[in-house]
PATORMI-282383 format. One line per field, with one value per atom (N, C-alpha, C): y, z negated, x; atom name. Coordinates in steps of 0.2 Angstrom, whole numbers. Layout:
// residues N
y: c(Y | ...)
z: c(Z | ...)
x: c(X | ...)
name: c(CA | ...)
This chain:
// residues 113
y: c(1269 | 1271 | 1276 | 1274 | 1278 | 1286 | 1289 | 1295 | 1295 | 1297 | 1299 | 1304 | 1299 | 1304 | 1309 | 1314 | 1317 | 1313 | 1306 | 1304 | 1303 | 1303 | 1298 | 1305 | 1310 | 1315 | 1312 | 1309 | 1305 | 1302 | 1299 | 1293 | 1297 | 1305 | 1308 | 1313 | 1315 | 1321 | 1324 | 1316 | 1319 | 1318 | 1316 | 1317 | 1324 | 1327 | 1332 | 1338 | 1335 | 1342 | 1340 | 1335 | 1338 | 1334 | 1330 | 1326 | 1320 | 1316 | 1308 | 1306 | 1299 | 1294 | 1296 | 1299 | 1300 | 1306 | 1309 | 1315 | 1309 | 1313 | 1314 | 1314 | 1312 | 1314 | 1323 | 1324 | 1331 | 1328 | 1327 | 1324 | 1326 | 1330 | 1333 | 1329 | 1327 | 1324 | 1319 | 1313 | 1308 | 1310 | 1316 | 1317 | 1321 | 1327 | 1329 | 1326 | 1321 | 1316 | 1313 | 1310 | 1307 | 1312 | 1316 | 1323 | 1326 | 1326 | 1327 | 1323 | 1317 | 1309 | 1309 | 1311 | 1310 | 1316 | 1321 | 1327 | 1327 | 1323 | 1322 | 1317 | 1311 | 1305 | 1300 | 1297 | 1294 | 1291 | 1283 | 1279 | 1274 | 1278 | 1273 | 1275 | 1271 | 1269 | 1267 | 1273 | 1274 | 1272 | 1268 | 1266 | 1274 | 1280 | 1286 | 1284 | 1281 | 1279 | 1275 | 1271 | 1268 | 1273 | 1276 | 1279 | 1286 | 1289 | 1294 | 1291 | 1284 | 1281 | 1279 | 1278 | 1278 | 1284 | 1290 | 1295 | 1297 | 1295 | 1298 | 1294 | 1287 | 1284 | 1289 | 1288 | 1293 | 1298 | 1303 | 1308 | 1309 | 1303 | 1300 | 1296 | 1292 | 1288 | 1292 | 1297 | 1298 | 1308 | 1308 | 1317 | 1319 | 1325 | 1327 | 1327 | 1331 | 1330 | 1325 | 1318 | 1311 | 1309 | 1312 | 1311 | 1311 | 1317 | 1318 | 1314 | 1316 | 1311 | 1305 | 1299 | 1294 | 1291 | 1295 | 1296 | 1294 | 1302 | 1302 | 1296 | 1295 | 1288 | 1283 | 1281 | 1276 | 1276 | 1283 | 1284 | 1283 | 1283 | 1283 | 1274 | 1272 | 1264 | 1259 | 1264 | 1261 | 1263 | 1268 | 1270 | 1268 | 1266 | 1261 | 1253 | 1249 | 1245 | 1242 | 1244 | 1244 | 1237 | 1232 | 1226 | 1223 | 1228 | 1227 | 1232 | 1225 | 1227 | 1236 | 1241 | 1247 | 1244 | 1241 | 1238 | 1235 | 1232 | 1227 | 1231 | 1236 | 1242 | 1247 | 1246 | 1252 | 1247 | 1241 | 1236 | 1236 | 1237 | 1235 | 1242 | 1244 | 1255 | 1254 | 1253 | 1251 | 1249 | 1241 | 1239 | 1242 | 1245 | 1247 | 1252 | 1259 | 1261 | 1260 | 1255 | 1251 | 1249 | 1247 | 1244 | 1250 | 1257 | 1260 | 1264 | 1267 | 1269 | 1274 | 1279 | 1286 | 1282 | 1286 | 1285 | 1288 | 1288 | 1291 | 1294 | 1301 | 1306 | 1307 | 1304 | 1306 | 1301 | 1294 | 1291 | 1292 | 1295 | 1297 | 1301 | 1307 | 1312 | 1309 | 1305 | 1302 | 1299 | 1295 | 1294 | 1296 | 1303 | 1308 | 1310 | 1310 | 1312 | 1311)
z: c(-344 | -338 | -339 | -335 | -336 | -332 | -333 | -330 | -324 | -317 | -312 | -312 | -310 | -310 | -304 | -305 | -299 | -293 | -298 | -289 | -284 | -286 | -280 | -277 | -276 | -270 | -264 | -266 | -260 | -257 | -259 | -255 | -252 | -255 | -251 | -247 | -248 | -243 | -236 | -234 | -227 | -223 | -231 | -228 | -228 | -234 | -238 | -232 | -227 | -221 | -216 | -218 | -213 | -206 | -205 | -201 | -198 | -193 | -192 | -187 | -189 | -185 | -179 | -173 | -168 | -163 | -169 | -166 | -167 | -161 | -164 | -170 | -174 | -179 | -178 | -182 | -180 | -182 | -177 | -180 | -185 | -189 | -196 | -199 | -199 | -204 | -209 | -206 | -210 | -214 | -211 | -215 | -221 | -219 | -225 | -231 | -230 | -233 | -237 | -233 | -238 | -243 | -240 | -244 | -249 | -250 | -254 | -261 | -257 | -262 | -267 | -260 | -267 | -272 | -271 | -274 | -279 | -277 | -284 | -290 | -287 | -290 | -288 | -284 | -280 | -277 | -276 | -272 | -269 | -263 | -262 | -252 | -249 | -240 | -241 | -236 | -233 | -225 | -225 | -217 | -215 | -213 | -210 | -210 | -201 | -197 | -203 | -209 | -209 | -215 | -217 | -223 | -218 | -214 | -209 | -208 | -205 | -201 | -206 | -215 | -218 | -220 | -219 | -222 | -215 | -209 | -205 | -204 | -206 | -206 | -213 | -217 | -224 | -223 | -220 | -212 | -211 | -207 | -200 | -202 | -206 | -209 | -215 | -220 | -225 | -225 | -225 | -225 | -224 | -221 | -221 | -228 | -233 | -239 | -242 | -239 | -243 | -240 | -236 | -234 | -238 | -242 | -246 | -254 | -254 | -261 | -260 | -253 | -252 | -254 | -252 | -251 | -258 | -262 | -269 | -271 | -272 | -276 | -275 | -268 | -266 | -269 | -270 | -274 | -282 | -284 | -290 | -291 | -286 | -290 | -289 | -283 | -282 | -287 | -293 | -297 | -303 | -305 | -312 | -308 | -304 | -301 | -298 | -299 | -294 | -294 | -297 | -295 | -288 | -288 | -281 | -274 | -269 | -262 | -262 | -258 | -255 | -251 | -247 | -239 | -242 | -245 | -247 | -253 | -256 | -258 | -254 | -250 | -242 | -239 | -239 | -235 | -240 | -248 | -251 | -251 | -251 | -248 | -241 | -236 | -230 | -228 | -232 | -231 | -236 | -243 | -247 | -243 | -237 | -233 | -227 | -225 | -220 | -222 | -229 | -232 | -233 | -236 | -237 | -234 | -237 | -234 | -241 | -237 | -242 | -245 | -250 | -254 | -251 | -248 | -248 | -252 | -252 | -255 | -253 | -248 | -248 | -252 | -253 | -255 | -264 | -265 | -272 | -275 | -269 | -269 | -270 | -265 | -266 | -273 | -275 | -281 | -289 | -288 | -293 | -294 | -289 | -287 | -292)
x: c(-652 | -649 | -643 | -636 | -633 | -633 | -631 | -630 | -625 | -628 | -624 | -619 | -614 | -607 | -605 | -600 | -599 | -595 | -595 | -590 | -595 | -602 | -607 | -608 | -606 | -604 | -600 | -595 | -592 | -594 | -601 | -604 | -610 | -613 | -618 | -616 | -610 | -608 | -609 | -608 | -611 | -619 | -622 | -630 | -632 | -628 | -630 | -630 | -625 | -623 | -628 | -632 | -640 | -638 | -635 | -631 | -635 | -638 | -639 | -635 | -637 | -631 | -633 | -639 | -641 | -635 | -632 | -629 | -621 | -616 | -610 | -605 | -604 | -601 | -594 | -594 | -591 | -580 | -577 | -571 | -569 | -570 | -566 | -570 | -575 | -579 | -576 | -574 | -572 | -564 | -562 | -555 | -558 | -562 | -567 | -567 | -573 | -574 | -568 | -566 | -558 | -553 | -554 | -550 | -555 | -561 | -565 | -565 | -568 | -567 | -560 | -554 | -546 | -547 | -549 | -549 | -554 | -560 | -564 | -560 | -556 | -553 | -559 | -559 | -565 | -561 | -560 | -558 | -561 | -566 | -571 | -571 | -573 | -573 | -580 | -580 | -588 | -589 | -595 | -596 | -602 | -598 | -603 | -608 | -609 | -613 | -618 | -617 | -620 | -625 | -621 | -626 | -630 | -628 | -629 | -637 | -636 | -642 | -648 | -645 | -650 | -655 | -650 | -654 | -657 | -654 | -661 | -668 | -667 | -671 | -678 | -675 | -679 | -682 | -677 | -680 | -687 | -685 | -691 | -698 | -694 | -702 | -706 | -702 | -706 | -705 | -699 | -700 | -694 | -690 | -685 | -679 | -684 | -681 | -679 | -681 | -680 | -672 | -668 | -664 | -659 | -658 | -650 | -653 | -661 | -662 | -659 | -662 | -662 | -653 | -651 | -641 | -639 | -642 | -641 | -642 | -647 | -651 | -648 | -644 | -639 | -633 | -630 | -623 | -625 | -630 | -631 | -630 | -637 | -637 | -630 | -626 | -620 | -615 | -616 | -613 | -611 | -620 | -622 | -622 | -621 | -618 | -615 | -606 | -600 | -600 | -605 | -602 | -607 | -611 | -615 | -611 | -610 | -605 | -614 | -609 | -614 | -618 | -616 | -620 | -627 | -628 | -630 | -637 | -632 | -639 | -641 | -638 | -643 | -645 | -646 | -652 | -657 | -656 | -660 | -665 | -661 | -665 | -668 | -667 | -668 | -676 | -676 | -682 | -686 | -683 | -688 | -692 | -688 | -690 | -695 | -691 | -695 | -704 | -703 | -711 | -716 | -712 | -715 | -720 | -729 | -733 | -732 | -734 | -738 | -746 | -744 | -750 | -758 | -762 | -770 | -771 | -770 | -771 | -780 | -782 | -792 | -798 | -793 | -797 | -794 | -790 | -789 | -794 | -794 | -799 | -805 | -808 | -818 | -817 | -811 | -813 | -813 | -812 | -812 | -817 | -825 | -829 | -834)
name: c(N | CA | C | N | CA | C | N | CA | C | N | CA | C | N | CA | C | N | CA | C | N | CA | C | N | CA | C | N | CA | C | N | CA | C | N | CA | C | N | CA | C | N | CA | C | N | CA | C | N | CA | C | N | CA | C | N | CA | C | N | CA | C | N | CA | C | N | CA | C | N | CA | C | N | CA | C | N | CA | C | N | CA | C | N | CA | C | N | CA | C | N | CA | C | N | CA | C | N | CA | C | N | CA | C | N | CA | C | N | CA | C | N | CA | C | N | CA | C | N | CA | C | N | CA | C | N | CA | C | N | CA | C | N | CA | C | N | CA | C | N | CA | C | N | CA | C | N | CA | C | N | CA | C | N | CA | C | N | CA | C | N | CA | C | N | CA | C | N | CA | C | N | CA | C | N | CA | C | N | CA | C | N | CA | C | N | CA | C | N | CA | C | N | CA | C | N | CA | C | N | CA | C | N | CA | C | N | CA | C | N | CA | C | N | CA | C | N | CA | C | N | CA | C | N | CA | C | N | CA | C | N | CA | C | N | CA | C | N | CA | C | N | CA | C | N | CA | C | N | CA | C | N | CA | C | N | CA | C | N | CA | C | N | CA | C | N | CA | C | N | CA | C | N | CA | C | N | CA | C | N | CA | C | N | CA | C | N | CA | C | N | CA | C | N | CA | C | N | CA | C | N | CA | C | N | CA | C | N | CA | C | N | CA | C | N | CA | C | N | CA | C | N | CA | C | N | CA | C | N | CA | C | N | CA | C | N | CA | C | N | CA | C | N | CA | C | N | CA | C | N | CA | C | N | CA | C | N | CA | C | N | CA | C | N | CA | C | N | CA | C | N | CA | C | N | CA | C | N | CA | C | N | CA | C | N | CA | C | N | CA | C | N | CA | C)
């Protein structure tokens, strides 16, 4: 596996600001973002709304914390992957989300027993 570069901050940044698609977006945001990304040397177009909705989704169903990792994890696969459209690895993050159950932590415990 290669190593995640600094440019897939352009593509987590604005989860990173604790942000979901439920709220506003704050105007300066998307100029932010674009001024960020040219100044890393990062030439990449981000759908906000779309990556916003997936970290609240991570949020919501598993933990708050899962938000900026789930973001992370998506600028990475999109990183070691540029031949895969982004949309298409946030669906693939999406459902993974959507299937996902926490582990039973008590029936791990009876079985220690």
């Amino acid at each position: 596996m290669t190593r995640c570069r600094w440019r897939v901050l352009a593509r987590i940044l604005p989860t990173l600001a604790s942000m979901s698609a439920e709220k506003p977006l704050p105007p300066e945001l998307p100029a932010f973002v674009h001024e960020l990304a040219r100044h890393l040397g990062v030439g990449v177009e981000l759908d906000l709304d779309e990556i916003l909705g997936l970290a609240g989704v991570a949020a919501h169903k598993v933990a708050r914390p899962a938000a900026p990792l789930t973001t992370f994890l998506l600028g990475c696969a999109a990183a070691e992957n540029p031949h895969v459209r982004l949309d298409l690895l946030r669906e693939r993050a999406q459902r993974f989300i959507d299937s996902w159950e926490p582990p039973n932590h008590e029936e791990e415990s009876a079985g220690d027993r």
